[in-house]
C-alpha positions as CSV (number, residue, x, y, z in Angstrom):
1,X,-63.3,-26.9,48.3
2,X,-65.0,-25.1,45.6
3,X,-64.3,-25.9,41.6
4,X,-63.2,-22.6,41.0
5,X,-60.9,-22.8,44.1
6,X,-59.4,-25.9,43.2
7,X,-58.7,-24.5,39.6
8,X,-56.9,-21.5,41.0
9,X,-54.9,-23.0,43.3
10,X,-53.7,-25.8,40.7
11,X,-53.2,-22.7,37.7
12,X,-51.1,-20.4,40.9
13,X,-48.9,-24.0,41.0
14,X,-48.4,-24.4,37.8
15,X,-47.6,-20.6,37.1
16,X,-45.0,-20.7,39.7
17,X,-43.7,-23.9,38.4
18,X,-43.2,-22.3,35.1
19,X,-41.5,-19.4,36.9
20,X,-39.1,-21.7,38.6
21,X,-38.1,-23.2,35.2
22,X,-37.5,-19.2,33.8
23,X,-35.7,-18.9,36.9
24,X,-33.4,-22.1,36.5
25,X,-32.8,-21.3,32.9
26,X,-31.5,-17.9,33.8
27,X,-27.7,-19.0,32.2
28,X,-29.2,-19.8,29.0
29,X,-31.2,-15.9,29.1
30,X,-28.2,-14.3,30.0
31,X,-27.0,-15.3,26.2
32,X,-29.9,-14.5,24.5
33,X,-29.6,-11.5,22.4
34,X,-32.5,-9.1,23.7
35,X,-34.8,-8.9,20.2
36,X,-35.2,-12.9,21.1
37,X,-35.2,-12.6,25.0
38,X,-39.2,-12.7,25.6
39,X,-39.6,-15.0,22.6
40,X,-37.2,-17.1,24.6
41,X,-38.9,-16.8,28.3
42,X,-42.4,-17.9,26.3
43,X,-40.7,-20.5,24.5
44,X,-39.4,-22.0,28.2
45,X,-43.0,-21.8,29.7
46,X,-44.4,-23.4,27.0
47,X,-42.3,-26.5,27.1
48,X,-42.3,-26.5,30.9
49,X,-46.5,-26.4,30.5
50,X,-46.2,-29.2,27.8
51,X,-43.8,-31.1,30.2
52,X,-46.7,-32.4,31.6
53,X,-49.9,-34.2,31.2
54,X,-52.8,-31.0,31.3
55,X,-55.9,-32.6,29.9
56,X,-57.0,-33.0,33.3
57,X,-56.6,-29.6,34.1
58,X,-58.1,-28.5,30.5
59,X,-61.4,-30.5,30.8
60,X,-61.9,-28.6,34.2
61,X,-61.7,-25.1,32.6
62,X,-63.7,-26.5,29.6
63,X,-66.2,-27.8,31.9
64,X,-66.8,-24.0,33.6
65,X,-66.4,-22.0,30.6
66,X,-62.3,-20.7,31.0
67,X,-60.1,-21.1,28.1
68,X,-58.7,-24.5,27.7
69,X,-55.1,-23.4,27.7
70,X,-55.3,-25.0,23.9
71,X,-53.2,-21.9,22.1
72,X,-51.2,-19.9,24.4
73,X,-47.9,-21.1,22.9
74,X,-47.1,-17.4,22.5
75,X,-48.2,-16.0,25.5
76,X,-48.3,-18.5,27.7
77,X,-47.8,-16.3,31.2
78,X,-50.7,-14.1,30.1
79,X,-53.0,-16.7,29.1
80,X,-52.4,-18.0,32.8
81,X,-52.7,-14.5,34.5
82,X,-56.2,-13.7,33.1
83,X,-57.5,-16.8,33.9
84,X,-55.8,-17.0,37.5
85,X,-57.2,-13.3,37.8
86,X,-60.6,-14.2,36.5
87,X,-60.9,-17.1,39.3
88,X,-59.8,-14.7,42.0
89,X,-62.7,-12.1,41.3
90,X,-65.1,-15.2,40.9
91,X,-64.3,-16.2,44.5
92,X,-64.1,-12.3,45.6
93,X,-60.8,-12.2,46.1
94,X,-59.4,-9.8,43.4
95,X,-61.9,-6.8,42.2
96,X,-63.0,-6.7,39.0
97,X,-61.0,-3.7,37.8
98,X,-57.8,-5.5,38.9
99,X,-58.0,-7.7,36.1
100,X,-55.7,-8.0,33.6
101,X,-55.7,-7.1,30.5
102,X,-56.2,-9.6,27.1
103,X,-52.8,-11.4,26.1
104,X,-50.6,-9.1,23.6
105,X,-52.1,-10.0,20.1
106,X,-48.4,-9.7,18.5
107,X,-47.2,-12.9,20.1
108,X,-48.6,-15.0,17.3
109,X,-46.7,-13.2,14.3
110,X,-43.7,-13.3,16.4
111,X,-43.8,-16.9,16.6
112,X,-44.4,-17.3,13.2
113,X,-41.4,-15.5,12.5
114,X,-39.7,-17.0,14.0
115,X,-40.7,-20.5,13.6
116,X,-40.0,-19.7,10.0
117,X,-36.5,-18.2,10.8
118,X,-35.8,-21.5,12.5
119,X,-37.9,-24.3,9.8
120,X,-38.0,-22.2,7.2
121,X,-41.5,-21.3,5.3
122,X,-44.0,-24.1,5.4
123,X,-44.9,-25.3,2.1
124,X,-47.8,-23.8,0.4
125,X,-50.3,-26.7,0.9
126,X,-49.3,-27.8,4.4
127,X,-48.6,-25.7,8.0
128,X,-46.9,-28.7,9.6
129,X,-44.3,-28.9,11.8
130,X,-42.8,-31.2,14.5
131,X,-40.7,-30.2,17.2
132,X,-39.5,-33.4,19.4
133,X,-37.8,-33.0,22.4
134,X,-35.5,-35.8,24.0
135,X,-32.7,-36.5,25.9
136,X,-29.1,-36.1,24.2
137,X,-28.7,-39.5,23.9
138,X,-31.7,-39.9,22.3
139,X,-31.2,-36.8,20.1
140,X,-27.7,-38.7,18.6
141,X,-29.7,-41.5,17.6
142,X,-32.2,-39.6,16.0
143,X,-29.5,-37.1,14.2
144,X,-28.1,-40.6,12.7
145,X,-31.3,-42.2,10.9
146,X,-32.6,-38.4,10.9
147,X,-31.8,-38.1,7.0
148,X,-32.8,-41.1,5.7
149,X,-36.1,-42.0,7.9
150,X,-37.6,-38.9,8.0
151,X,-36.5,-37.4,4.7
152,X,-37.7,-40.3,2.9
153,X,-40.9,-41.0,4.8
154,X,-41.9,-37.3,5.2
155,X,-40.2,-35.3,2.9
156,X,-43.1,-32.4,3.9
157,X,-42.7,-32.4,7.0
158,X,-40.1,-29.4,8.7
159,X,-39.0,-31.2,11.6
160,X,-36.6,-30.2,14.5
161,X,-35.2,-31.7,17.5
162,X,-34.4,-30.3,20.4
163,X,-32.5,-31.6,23.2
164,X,-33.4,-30.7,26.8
165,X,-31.4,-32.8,29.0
């Protein structure tokens, strides 16, 4: 099988996994108030793409010049499209002019927004922030020693935790 087919076929799995999750998370979007809905839907891809290990995956589009995959927290669909579309025209089957277009550039603002919204603004010497996601369970314990651990160990750090199960 060629590289490029392998890569496509592994990106059209991976894209229809992250559908699936949309899909399956379609309670959760019905309560989303529609300013926050695509915000929301990228925010879903992204952790279903960071659900798993990609380096693999990564290095191989590294290794024949594609984009990495490294930034596409705000458009993450997008990101996969052009490079799914860019494999099918290498391999002859999509035409070039079927292509589509660059990511929306406004995704990045937006997710600063809104990661400020949610954090609050960074402080002025430092752009960290940690976003942990865990079990309940796990989440309950981390709530408890929450204050003291993290507030005394990194008071600079804006961290959140989100619970996924």
């Amino acid at each position: 099988m060629h590289p490029y087919a392998r890569l496509l076929h592994e990106l059209v799995e991976l894209r229809d996994e992250l559908l699936a999750l949309e899909h399956a998370s379609s309670n959760i979007l019905q309560s989303i108030h529609p300013s926050h809905l695509s915000s929301t839907i990228d925010l879903i891809h992204y952790l279903g793409l960071r659900r798993r290990d990609i380096r693999p995956l990564q290095e191989r589009l590294a290794a024949v010049g594609l984009s990495s995959l490294g930034r596409m927290e705000s458009h993450v669909f997008s990101n996969l499209d052009a490079i799914i579309d860019l494999l099918s025209c290498a391999l002859g089957k999509k035409l070039p002019e079927d292509i589509s277009l660059p990511p929306d550039t406004t995704g990045m603002p937006l997710l600063e927004s809104h990661t400020n919204h949610l954090f609050g603004r960074p402080p002025t010497h430092r752009r960290v922030r940690i976003m942990v996601t865990m079990s309940s369970e796990v989440a309950i314990q981390v709530s408890d020693c929450h204050s003291f651990y993290f507030r005394y160990f990194f008071p600079k750090l804006a961290i959140g935790v989100v619970s996924l199960f």
